[in-house]
N, C-alpha and C positions, 0 to 999 in steps of 0.2 A: 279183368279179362276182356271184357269190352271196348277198356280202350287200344289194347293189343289189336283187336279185330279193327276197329275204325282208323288206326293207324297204317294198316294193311291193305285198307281199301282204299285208303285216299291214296297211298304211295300207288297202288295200281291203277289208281282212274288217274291221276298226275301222269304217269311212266304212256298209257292209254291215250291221252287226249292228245299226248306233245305230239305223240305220230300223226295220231289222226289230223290236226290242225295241220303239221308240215307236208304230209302226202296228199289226202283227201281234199281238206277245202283248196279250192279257184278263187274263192274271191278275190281280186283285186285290192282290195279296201286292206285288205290283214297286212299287214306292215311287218317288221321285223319282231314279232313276239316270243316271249318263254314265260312257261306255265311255271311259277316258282314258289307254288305249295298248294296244297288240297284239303283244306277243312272237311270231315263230314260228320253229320250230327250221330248221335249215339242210336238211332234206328233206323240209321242209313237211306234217310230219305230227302237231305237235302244236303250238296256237296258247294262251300262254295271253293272257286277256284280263283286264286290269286295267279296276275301276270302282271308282266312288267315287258311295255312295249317301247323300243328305240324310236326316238323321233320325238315331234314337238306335238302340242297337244291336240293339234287337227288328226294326226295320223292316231292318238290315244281314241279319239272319241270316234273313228273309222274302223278301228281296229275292232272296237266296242258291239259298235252296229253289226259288223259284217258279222260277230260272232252270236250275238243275239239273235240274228236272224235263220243263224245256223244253230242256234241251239237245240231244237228238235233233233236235224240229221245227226250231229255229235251223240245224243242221247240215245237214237236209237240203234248207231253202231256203238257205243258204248256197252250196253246192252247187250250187244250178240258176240263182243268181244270177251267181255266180264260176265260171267253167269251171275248174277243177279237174280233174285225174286223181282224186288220192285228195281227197277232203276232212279238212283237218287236224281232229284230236280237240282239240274244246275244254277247258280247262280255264278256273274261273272265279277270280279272287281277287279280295280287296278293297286299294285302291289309298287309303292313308287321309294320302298326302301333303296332300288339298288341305284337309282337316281340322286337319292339322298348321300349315299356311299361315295358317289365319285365325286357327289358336291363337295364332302367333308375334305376326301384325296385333295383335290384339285386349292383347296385352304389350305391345305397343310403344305402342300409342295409350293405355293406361292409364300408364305411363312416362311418356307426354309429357304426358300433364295431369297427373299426381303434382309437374313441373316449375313448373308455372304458379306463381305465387304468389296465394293468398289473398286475393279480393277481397271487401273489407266495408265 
C-alpha cells in the first residue's frame, strides 16, 4: 500500500514542478529542461527528481545551479500546491538516459546506411 501512496506522490510532485519550473522560475540560466521522473522515499521526506536538460554540459551544470538556488521557492510552492504534512526535501540529479537513447539511435542509423551499397 505504501508504495501505491509514494508512486502517487512523486507522479504529482513530477506533474507539480514541470509547471512550476516552465511558468514560475526567470532564471536565465534554466535551459531547455524536462523533469523525467520522481523518486520519493517511503515517508515522504525526501523526493529526488531526475531531468534531463538539452544542451552541452555548460547549460547541464547552469541548469543545475539555477535550480538549486531555487530550490526553496519550488518547495514552498510545492507545498501550497500539494497539501503535504511535511514537504519532501528536494534533491535534484541529471537523468542522462534520454541522451544515451539518441546516442544508441544515431548508431544504429549510421549502421544501416554503412549497409546500403554504393550508388554511382
Amino acid at each position: 500500500m505504501a508504495k501505491v501512496r509514494t508512486g502517487r506522490a512523486g507522479e504529482q510532485i513530477k506533474k507539480e514542478l514541470s509547471m512550476l519550473i516552465q511558468t514560475e522560475l526567470k532564471d536565465p540560466r534554466i535551459g531547455f529542461l524536462t523533469v523525467t521522473g520522481v523518486e520519493v522515499t517511503s515517508d515522504l521526506s525526501l523526493a529526488k527528481v531526475y531531468l534531463s536538460v538539452l544542451g552541452d554540459d555548460e547549460a547541464r551544470d547552469n541548469s543545475l545551479k539555477a535550480l538549486e538556488k531555487a530550490n526553496g521557492f519550488l518547495r514552498t510552492e510545492l507545498g501550497k500546491r500539494i497539501r503535504f504534512r511535511h514537504t519532501p526535501e528536494l534533491v535534484f540529479k541529471l537523468d542522462s538516459s534520454i541522451a544515451y537513447g539518441s546516442n544508441i539511435e544515431r548508431l544504429l542509423s549510421e549502421i544501416k546506411d554503412g549497409d546500403k551499397p554504393d550508388e554511382q
